[in-house]
KOLZANU-172935 format. One record per atom (N, C-alpha, C): residue number from 1; residue in three letters; atom name; x, y, z. Coordinates in steps of 0.001 Angstrom, whole numbers, plus 500000, padded with zeros to 6 digits. Layout:
<pts>
PT;seq;type;atom;xx;yy;zz
PT;NUM;ALA;CA;X;Y;Z .
...
</pts>
This chain:
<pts>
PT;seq;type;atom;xx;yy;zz
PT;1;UNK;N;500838;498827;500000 .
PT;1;UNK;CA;500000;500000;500000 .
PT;1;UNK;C;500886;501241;500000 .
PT;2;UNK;N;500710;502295;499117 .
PT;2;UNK;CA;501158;503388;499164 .
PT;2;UNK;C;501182;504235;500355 .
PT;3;UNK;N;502162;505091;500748 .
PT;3;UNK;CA;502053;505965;501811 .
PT;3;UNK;C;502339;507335;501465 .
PT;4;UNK;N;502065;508407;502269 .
PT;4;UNK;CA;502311;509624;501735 .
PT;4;UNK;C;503082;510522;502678 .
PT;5;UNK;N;504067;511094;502587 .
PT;5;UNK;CA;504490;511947;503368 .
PT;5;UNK;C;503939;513560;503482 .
PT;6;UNK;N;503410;514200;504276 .
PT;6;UNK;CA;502636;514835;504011 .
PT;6;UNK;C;503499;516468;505027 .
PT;7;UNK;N;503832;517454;504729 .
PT;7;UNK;CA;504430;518759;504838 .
PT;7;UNK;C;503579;519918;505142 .
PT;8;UNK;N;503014;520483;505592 .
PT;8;UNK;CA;502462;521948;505985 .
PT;8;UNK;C;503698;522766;506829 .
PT;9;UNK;N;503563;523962;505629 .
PT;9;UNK;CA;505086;524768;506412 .
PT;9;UNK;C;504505;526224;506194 .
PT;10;UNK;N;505745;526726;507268 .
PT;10;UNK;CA;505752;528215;506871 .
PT;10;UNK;C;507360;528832;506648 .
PT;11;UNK;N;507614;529367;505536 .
PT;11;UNK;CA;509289;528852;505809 .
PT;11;UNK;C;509189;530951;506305 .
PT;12;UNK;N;510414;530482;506961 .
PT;12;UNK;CA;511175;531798;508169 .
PT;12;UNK;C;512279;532201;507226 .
PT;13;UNK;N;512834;531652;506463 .
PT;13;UNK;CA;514468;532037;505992 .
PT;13;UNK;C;514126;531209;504736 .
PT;14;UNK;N;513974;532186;503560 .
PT;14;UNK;CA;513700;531224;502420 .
PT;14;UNK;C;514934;530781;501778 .
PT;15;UNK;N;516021;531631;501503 .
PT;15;UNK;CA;517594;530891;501613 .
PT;15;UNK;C;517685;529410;501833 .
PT;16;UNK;N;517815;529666;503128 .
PT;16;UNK;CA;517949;528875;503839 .
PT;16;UNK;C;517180;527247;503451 .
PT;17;UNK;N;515670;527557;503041 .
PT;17;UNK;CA;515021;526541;502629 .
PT;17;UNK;C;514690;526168;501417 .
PT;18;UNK;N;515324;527301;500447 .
PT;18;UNK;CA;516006;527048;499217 .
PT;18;UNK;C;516714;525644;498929 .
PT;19;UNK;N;517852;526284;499640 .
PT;19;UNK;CA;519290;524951;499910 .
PT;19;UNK;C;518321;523532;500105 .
PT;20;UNK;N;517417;523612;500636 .
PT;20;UNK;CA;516954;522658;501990 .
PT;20;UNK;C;516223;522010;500227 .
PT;21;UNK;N;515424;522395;499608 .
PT;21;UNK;CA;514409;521983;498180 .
PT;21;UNK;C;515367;521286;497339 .
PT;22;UNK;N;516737;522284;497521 .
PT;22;UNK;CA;517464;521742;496386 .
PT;22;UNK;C;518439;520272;496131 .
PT;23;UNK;N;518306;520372;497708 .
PT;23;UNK;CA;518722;518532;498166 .
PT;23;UNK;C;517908;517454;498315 .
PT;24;UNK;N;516599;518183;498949 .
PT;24;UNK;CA;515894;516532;498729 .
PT;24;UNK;C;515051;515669;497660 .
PT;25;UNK;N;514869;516163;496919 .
PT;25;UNK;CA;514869;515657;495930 .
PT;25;UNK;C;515762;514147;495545 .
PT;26;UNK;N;517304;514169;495786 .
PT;26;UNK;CA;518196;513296;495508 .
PT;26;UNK;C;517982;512666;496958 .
PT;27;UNK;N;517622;512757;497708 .
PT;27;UNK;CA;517696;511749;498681 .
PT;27;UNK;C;516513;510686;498796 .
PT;28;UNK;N;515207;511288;498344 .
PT;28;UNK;CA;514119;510149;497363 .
PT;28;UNK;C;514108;508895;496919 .
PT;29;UNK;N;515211;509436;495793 .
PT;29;UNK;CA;515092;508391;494888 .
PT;29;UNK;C;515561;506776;495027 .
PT;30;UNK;N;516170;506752;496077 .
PT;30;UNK;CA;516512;505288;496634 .
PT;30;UNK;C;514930;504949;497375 .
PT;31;UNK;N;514270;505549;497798 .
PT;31;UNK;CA;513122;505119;498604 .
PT;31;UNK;C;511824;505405;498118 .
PT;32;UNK;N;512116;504966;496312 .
PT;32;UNK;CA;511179;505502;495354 .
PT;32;UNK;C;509718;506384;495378 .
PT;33;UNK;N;510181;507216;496232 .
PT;33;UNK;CA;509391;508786;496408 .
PT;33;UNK;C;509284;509315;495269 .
PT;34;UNK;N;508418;510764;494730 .
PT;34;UNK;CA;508366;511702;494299 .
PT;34;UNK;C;507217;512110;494662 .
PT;35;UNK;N;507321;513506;494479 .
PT;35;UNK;CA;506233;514527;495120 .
PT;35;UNK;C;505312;514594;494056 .
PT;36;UNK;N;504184;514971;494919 .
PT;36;UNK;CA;502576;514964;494706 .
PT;36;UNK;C;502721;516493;493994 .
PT;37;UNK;N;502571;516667;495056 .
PT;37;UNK;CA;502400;518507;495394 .
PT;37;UNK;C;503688;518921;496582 .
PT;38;UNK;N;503851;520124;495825 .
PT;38;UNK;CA;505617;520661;496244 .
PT;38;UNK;C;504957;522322;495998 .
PT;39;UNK;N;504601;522802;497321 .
PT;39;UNK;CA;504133;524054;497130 .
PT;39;UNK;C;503050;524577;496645 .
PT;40;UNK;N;503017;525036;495551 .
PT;40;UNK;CA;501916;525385;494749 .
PT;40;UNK;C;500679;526809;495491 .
PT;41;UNK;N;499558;526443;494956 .
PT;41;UNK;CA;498512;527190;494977 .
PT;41;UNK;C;497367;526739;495746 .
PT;42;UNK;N;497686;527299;497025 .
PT;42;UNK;CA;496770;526740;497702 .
PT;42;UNK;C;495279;527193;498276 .
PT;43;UNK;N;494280;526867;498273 .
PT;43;UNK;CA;493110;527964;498609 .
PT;43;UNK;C;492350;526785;499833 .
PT;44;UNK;N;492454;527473;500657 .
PT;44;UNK;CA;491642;527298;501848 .
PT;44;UNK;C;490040;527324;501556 .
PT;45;UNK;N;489582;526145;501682 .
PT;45;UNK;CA;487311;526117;501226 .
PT;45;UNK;C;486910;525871;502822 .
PT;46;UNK;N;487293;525341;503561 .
PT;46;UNK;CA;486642;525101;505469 .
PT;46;UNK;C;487564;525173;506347 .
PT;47;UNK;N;487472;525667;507390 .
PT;47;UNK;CA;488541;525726;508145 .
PT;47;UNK;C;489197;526416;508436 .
PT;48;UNK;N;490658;525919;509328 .
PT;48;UNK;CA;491361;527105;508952 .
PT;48;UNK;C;493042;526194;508663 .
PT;49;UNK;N;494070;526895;507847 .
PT;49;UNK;CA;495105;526087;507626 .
PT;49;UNK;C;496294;527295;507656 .
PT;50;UNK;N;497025;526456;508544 .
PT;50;UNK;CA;497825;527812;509657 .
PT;50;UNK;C;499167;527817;508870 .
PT;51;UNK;N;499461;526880;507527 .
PT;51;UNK;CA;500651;527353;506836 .
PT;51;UNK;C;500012;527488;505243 .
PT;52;UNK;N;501079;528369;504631 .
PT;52;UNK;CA;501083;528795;503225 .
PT;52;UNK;C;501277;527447;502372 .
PT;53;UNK;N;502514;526727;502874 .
PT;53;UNK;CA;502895;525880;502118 .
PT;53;UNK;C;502015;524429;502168 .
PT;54;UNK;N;501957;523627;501317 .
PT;54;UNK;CA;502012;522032;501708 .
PT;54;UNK;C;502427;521167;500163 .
PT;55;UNK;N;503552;520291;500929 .
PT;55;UNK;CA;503554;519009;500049 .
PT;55;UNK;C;503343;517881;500460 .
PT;56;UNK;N;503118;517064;499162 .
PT;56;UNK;CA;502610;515543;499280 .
PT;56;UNK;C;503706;514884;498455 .
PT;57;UNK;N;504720;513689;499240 .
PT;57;UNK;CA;505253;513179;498529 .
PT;57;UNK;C;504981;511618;498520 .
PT;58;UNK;N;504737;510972;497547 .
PT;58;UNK;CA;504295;509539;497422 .
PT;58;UNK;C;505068;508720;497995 .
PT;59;UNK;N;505350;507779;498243 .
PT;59;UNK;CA;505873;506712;498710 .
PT;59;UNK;C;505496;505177;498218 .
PT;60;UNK;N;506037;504230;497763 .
PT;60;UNK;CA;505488;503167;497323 .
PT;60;UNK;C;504845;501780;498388 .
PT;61;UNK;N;505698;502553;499811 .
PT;61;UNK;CA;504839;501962;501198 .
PT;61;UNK;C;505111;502559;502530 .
PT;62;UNK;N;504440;502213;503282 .
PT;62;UNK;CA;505040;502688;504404 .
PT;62;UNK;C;506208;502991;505071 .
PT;63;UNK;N;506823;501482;505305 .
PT;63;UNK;CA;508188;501156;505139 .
PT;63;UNK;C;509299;502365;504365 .
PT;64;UNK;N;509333;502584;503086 .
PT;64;UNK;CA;509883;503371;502074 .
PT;64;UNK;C;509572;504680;502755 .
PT;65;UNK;N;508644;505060;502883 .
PT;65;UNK;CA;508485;506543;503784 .
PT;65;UNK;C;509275;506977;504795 .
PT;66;UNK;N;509266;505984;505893 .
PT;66;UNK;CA;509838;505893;506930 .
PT;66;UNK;C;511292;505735;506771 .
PT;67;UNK;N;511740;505167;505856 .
PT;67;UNK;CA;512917;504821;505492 .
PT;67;UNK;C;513804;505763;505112 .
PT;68;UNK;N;513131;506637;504221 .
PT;68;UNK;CA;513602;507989;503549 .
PT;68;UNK;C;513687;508816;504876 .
PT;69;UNK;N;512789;509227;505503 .
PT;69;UNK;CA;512636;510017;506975 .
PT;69;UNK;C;514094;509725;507725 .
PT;70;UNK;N;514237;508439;508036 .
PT;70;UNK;CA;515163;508159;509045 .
PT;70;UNK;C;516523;507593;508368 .
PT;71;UNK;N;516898;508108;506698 .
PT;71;UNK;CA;517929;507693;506186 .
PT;71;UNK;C;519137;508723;506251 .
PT;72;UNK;N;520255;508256;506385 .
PT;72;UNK;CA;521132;508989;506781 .
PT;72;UNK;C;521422;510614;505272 .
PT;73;UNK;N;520941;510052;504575 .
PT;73;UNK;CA;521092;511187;503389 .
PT;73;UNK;C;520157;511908;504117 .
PT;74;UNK;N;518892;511752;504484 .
PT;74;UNK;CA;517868;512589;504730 .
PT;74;UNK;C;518050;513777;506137 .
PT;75;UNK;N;519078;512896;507161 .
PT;75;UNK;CA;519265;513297;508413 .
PT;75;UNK;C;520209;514252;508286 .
PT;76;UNK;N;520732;514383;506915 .
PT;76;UNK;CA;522010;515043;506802 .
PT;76;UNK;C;521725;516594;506376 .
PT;77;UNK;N;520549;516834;505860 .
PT;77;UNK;CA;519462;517611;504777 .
PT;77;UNK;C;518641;518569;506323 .
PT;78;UNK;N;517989;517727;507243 .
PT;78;UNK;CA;517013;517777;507900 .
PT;78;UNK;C;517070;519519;508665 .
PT;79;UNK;N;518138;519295;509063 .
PT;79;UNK;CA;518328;520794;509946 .
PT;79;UNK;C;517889;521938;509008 .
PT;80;UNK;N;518205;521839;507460 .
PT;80;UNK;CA;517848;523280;506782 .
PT;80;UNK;C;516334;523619;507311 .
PT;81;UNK;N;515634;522247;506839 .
PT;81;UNK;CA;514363;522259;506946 .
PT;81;UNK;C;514040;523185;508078 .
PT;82;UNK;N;514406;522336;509628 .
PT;82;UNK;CA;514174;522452;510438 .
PT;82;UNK;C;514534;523895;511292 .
PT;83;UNK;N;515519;524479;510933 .
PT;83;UNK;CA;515867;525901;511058 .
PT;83;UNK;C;515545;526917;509999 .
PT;84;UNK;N;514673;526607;509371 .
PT;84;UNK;CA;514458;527901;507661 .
PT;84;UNK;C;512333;528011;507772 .
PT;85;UNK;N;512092;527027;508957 .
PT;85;UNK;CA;510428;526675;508573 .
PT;85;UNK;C;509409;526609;510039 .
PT;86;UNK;N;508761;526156;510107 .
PT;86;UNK;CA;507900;525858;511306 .
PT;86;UNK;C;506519;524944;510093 .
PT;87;UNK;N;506152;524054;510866 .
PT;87;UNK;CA;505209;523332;510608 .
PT;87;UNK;C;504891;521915;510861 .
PT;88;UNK;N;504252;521287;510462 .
PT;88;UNK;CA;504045;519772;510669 .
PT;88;UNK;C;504712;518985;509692 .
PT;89;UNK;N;504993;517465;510133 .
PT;89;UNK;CA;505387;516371;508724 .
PT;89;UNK;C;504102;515472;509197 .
PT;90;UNK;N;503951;514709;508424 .
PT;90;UNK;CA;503447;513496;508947 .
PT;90;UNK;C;503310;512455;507955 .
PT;91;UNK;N;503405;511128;508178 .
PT;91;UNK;CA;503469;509562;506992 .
PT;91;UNK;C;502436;509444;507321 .
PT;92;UNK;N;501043;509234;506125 .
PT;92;UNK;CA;499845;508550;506397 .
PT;92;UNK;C;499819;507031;505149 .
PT;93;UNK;N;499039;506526;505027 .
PT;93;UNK;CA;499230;505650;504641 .
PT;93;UNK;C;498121;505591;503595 .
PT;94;UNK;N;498103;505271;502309 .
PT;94;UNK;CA;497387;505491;501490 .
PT;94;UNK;C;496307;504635;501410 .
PT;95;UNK;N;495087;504769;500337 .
PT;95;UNK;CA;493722;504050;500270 .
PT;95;UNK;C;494268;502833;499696 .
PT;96;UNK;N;493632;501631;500259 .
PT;96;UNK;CA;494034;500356;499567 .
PT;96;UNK;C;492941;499980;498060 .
</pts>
């Protein structure tokens, strides 16, 4: 079953999270990811949604999600993120 890694951000230092876009990408592709949605145009219809940004990146399972998350290419990447943004991650797991 597919899984999805799922991003709501607000980036603080776009530099900074520049660098951060321009690496992960290559750290993916061993854990046959690619993104859904990477930013874009987003319009709020109910609710309320407390960042600008969101991506969706596919995953071919759970496992592979998690894998990418906790792979040492990824851990190496993580701090831009984590110092350039504020927001949520989260792995959900796709419709069977």
């Amino acid at each position: 079953m597919k899984a999805y890694a799922i991003a709501a951000e607000t980036v603080k230092d776009q530099a900074m999270f520049d660098r951060y876009r321009s690496v992960v990408p290559e750290t993916l592709a061993a854990f046959g990811g690619h993104f859904v949605v990477r930013g874009g145009n987003l319009t709020v219809l109910e609710g309320e949604w407390p960042h600008p940004r969101l991506v969706v990146i596919e995953f071919p399972s759970r496992a592979a999600a998690e894998g990418w998350y906790r792979s040492a290419e990824y851990q190496k990447v993580i701090s831009l993120r984590l110092n350039s943004s504020v927001g949520n991650l989260i792995i959900v797991d796709g419709s069977p």
